[in-house]
VOFILUM-44178 format. One record per atom (N, C-alpha, C, O, CB): residue number from 1; atom name; x, y, z. Coordinates in Angstrom, 3 decimals. Atoms other than C-alpha are relative to their C-alpha. Glycine has a CB too. Example, Ala and Ser with C-alpha at 12.3 -4.5 7.8 and 13.67 -1.06 7.14 Angstrom:
REM VOFILUM-44178
{1 "N" {0.890 -1.190 0.000}}
{1 "CA" {12.300 -4.500 7.800}}
{1 "C" {0.900 1.200 0.000}}
{1 "O" {1.936 1.181 0.665}}
{1 "CB" {-0.992 0.027 1.246}}
{2 "N" {-0.820 -1.190 -0.060}}
{2 "CA" {13.670 -1.060 7.140}}
{2 "C" {-0.770 1.090 0.730}}
{2 "O" {-0.261 2.198 0.899}}
{2 "CB" {0.414 0.462 -1.415}}
END
This chain:
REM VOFILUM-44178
{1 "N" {0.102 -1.245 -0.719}}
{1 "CA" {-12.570 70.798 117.530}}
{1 "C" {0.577 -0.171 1.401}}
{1 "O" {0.158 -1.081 2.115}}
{1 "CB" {-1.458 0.474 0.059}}
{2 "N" {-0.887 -0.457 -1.549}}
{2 "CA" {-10.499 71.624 120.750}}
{2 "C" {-1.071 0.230 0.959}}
{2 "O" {-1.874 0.956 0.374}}
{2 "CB" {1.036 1.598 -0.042}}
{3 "N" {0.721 -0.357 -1.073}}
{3 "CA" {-12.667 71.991 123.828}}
{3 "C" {0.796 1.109 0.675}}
{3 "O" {1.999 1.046 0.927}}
{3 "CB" {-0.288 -1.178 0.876}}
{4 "N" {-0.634 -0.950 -0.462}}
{4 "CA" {-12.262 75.342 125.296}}
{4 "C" {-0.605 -0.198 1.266}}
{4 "O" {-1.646 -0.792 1.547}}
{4 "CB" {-0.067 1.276 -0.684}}
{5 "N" {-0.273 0.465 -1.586}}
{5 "CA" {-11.569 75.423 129.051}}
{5 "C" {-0.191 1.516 0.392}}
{5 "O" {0.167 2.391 -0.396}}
{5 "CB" {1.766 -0.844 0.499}}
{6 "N" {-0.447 -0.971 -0.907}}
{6 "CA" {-11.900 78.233 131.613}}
{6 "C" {1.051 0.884 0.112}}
{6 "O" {2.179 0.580 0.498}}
{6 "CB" {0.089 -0.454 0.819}}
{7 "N" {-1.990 -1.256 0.286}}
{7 "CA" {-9.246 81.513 131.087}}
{7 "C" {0.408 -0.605 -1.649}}
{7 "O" {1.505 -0.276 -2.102}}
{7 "CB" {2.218 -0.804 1.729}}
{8 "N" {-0.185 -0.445 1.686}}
{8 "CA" {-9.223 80.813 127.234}}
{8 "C" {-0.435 1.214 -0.371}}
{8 "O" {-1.469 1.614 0.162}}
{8 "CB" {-0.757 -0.872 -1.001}}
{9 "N" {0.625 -0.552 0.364}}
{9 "CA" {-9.487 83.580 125.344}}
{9 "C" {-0.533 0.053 -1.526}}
{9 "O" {0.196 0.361 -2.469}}
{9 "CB" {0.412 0.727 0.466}}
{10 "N" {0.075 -0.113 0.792}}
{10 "CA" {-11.676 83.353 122.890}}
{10 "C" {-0.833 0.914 -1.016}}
{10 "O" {-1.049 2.041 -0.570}}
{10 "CB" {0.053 -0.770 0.083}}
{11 "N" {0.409 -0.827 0.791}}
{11 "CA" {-13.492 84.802 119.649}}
{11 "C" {-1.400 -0.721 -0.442}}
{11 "O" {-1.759 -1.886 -0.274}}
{11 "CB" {1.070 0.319 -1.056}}
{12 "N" {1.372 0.317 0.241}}
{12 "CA" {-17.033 85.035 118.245}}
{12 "C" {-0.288 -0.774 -0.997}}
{12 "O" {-1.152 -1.642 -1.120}}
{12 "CB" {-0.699 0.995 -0.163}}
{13 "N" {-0.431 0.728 1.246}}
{13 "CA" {-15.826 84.050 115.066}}
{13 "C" {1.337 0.607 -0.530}}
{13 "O" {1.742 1.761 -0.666}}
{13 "CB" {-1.143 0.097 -1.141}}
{14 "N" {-1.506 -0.077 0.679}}
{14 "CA" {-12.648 83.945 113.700}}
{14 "C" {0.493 1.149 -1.014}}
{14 "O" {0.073 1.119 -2.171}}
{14 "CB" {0.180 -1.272 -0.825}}
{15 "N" {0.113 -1.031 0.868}}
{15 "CA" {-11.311 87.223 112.267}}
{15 "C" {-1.146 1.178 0.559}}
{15 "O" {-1.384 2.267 0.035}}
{15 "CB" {-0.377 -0.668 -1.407}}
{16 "N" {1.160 -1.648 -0.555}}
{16 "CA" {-14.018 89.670 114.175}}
{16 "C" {-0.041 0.979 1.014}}
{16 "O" {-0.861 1.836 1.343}}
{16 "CB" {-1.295 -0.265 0.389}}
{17 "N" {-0.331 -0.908 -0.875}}
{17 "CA" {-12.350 91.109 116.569}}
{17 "C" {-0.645 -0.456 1.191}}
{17 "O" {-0.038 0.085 2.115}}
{17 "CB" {-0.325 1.322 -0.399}}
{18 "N" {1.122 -0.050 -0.710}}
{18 "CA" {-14.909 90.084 118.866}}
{18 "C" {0.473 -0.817 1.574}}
{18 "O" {-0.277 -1.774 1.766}}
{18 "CB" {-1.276 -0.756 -0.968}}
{19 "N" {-1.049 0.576 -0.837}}
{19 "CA" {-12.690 88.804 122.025}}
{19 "C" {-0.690 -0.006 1.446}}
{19 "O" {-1.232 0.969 1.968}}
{19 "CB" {1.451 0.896 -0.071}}
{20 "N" {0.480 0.295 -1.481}}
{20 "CA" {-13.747 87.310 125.463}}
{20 "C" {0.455 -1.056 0.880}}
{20 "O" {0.660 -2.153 0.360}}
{20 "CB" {-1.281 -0.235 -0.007}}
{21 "N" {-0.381 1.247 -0.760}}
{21 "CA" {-12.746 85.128 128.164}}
{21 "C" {-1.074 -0.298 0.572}}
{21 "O" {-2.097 0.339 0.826}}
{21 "CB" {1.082 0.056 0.969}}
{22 "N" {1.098 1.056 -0.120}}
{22 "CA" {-14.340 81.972 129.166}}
{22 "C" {0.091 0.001 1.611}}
{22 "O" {1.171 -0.177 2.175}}
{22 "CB" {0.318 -1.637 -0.857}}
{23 "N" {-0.172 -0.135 -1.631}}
{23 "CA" {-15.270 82.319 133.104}}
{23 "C" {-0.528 -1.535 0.542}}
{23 "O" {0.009 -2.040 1.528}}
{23 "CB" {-1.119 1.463 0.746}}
{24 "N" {0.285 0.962 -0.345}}
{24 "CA" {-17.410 78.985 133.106}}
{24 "C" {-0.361 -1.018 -1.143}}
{24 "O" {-0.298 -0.829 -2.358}}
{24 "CB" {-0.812 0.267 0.848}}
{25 "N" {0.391 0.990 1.216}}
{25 "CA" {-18.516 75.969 131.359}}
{25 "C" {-1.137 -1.038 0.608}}
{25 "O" {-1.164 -1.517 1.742}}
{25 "CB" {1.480 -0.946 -0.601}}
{26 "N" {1.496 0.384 -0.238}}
{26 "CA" {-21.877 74.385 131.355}}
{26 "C" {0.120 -1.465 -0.896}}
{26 "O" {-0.289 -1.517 -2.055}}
{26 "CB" {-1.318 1.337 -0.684}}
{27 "N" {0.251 1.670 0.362}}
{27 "CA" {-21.426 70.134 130.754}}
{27 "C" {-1.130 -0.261 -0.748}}
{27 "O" {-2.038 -0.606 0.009}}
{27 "CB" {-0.205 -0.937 1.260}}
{28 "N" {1.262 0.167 0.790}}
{28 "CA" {-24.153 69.720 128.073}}
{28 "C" {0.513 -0.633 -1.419}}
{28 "O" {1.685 -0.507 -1.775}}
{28 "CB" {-0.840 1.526 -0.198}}
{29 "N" {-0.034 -0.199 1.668}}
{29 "CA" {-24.404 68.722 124.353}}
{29 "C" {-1.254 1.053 -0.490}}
{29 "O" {-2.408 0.933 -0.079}}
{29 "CB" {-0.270 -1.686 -0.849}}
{30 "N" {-1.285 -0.338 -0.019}}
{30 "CA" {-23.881 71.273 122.831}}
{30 "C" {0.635 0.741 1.598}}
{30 "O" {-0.101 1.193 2.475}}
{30 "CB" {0.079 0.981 -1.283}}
{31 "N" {-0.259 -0.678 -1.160}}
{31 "CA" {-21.521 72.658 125.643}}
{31 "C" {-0.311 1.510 -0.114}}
{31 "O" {-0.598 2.079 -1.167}}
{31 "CB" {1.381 -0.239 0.371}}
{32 "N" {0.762 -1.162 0.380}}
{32 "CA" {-22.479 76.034 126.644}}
{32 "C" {1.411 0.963 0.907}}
{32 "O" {2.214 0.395 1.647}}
{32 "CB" {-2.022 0.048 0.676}}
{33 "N" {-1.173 -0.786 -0.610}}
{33 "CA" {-19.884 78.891 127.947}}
{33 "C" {-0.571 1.372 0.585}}
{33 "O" {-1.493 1.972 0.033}}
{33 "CB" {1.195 0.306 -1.168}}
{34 "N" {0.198 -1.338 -0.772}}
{34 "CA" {-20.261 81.879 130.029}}
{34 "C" {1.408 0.418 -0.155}}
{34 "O" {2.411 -0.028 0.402}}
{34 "CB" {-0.565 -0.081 1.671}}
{35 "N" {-1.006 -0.943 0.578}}
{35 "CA" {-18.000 84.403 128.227}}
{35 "C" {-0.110 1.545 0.892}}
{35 "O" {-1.149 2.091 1.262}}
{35 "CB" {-0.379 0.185 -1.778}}
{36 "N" {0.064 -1.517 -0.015}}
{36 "CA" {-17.186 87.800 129.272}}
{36 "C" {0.543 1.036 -0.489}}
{36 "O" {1.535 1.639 -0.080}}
{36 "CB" {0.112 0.314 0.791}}
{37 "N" {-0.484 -0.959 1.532}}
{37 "CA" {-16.944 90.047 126.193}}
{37 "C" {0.961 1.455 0.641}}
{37 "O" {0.692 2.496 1.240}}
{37 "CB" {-1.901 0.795 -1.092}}
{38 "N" {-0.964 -1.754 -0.059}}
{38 "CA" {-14.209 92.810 126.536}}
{38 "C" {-0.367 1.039 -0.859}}
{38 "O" {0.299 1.419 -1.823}}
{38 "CB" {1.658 -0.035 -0.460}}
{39 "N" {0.786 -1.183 0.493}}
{39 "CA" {-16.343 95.446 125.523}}
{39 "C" {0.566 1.268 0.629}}
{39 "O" {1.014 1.195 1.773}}
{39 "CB" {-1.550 -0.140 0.351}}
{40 "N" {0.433 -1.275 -0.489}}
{40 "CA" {-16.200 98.927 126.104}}
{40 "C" {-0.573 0.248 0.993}}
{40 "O" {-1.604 -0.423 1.046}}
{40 "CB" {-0.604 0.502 -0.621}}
{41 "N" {1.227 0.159 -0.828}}
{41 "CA" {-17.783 100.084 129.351}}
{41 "C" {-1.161 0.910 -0.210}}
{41 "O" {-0.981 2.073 -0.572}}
{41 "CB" {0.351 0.126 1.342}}
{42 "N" {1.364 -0.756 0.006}}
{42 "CA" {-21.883 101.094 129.424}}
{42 "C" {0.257 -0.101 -1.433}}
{42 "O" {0.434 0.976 -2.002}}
{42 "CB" {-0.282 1.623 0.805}}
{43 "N" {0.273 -0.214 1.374}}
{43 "CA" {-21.820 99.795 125.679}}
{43 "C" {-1.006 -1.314 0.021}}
{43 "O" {-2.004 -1.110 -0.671}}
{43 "CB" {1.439 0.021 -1.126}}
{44 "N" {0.599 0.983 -0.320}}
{44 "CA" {-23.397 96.276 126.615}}
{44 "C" {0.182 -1.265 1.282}}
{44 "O" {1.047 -1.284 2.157}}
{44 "CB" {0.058 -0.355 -1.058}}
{45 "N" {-0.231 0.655 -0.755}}
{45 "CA" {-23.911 93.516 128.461}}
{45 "C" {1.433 -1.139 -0.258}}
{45 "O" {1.377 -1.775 -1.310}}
{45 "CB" {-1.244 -0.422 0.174}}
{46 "N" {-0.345 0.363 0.434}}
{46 "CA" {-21.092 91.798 128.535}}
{46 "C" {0.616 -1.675 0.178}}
{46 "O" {1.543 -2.202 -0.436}}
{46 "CB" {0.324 0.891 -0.136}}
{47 "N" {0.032 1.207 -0.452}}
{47 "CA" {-21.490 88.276 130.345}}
{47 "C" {-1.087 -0.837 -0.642}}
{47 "O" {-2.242 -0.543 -0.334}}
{47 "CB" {-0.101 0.065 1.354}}
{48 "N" {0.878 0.081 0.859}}
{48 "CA" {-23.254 86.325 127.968}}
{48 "C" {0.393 -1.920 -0.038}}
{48 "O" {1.463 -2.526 -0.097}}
{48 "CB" {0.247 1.208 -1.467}}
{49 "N" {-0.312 1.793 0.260}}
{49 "CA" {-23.542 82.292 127.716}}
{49 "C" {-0.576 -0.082 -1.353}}
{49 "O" {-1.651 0.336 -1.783}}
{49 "CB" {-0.913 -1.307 1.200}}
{50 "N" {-0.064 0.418 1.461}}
{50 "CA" {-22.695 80.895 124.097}}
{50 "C" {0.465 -1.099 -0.150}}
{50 "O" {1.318 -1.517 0.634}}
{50 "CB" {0.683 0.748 -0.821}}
{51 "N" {0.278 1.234 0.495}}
{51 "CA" {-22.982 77.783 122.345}}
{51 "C" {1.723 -0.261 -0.604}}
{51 "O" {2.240 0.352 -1.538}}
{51 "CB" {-1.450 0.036 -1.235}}
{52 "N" {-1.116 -0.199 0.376}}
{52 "CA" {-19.519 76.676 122.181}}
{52 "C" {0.679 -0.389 -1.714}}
{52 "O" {1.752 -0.029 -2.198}}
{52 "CB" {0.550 -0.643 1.044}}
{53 "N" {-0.205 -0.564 1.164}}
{53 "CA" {-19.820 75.930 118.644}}
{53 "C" {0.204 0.830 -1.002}}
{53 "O" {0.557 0.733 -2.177}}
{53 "CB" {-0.226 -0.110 -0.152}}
{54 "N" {-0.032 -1.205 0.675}}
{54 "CA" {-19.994 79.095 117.951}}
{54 "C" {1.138 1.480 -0.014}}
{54 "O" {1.113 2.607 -0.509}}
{54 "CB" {-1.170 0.331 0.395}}
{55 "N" {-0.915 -0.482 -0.467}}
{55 "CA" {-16.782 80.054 119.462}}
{55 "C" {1.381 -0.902 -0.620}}
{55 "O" {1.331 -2.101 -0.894}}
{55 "CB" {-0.297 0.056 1.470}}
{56 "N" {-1.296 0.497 0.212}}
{56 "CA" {-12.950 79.485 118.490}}
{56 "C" {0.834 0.520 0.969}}
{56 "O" {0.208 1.352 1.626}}
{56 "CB" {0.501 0.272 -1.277}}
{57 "N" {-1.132 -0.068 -0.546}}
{57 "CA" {-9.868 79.948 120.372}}
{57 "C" {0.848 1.322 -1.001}}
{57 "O" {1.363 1.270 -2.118}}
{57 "CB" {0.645 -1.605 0.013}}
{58 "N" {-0.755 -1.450 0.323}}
{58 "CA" {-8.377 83.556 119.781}}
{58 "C" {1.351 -0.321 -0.552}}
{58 "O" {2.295 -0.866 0.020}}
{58 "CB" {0.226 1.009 1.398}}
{59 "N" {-1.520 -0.179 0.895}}
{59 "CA" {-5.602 83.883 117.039}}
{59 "C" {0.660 1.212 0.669}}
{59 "O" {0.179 2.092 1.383}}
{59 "CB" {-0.196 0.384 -1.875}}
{60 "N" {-0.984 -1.104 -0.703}}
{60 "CA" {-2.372 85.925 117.848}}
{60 "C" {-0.896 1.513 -0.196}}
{60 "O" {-1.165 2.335 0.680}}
{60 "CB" {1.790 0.064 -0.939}}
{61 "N" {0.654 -1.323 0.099}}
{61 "CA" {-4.283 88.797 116.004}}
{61 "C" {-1.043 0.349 0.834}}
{61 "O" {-1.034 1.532 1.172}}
{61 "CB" {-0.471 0.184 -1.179}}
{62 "N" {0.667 -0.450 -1.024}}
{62 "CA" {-7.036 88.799 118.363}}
{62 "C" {0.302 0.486 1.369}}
{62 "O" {-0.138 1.384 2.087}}
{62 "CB" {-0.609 -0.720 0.110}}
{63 "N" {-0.774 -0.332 -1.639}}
{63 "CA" {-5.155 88.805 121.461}}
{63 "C" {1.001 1.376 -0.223}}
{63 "O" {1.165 2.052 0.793}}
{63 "CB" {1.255 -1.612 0.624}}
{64 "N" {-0.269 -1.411 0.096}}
{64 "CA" {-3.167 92.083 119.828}}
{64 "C" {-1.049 0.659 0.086}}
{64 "O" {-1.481 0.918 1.209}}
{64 "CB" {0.613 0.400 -1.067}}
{65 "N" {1.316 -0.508 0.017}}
{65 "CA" {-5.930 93.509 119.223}}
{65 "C" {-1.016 0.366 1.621}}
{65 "O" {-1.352 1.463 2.068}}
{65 "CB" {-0.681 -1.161 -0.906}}
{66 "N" {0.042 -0.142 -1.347}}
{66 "CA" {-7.195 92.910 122.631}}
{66 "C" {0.587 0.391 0.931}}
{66 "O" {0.002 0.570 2.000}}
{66 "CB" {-0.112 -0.615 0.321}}
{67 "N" {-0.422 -0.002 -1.125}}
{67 "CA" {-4.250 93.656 124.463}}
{67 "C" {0.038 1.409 -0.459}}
{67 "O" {0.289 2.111 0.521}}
{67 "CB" {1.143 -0.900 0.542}}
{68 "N" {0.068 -1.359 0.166}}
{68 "CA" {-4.444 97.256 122.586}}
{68 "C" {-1.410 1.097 0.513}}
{68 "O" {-1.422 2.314 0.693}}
{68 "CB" {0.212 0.024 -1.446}}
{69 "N" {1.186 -0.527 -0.348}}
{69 "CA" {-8.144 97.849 123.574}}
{69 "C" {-0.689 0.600 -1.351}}
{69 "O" {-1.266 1.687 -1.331}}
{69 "CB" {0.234 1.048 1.132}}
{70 "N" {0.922 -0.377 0.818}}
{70 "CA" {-9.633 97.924 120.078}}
{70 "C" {-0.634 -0.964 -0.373}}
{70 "O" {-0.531 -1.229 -1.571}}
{70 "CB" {0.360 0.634 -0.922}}
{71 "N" {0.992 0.333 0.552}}
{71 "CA" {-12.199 95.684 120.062}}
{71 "C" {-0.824 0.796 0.394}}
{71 "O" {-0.736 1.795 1.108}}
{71 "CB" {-0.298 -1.113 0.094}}
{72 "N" {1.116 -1.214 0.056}}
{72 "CA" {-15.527 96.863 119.548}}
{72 "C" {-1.098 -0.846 0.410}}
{72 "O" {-0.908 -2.061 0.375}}
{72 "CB" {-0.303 0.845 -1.581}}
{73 "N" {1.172 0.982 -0.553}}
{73 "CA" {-18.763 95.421 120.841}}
{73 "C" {-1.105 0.358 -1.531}}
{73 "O" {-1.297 1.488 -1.980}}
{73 "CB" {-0.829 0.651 2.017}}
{74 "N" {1.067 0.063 1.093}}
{74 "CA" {-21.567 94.330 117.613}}
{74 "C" {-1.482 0.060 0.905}}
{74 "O" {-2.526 -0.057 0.264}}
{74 "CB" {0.191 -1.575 -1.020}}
{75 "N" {1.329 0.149 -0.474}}
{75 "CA" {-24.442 94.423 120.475}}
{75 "C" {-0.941 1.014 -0.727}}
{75 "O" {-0.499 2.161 -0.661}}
{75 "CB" {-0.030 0.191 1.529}}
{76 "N" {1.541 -0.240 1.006}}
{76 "CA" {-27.860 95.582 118.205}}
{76 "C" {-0.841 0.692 1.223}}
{76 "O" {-2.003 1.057 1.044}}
{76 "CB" {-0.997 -1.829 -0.728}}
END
């Protein structure tokens, strides 16, 4: 697995649209990331620290996707 760095952009999971850049990184096992989800605005929060296992590195399709403004936020 690639260690993602600061100004990556990445995804929640691979294929979900779900697109954010990485603002910080938290030295731990596991490492931990402070993302900030390109959401919609007043749909959620969208600065959120995640387990960087649980993150990949944004495929071309995500970053279209993103640079069109259709992702969508899954916040419950």
């Amino acid at each position: 697995m690639t260690s993602l760095k600061v100004g990556d952009l990445v995804e929640l999971r691979a294929g979900t649209g779900t697109v954010g850049t990485v603002l910080d990184v938290v030295e731990s096992h596991p490492r931990w990331l402070l993302v900030d989800w390109h959401t919609p605005p007043n749909t959620c929060i969208n600065l959120l620290l995640e387990n960087e296992e649980f993150l990949t590195l944004a495929t071309g399709d995500a970053r279209e996707r993103q640079r069109r403004g259709r992702t969508t936020c899954h916040c419950e």
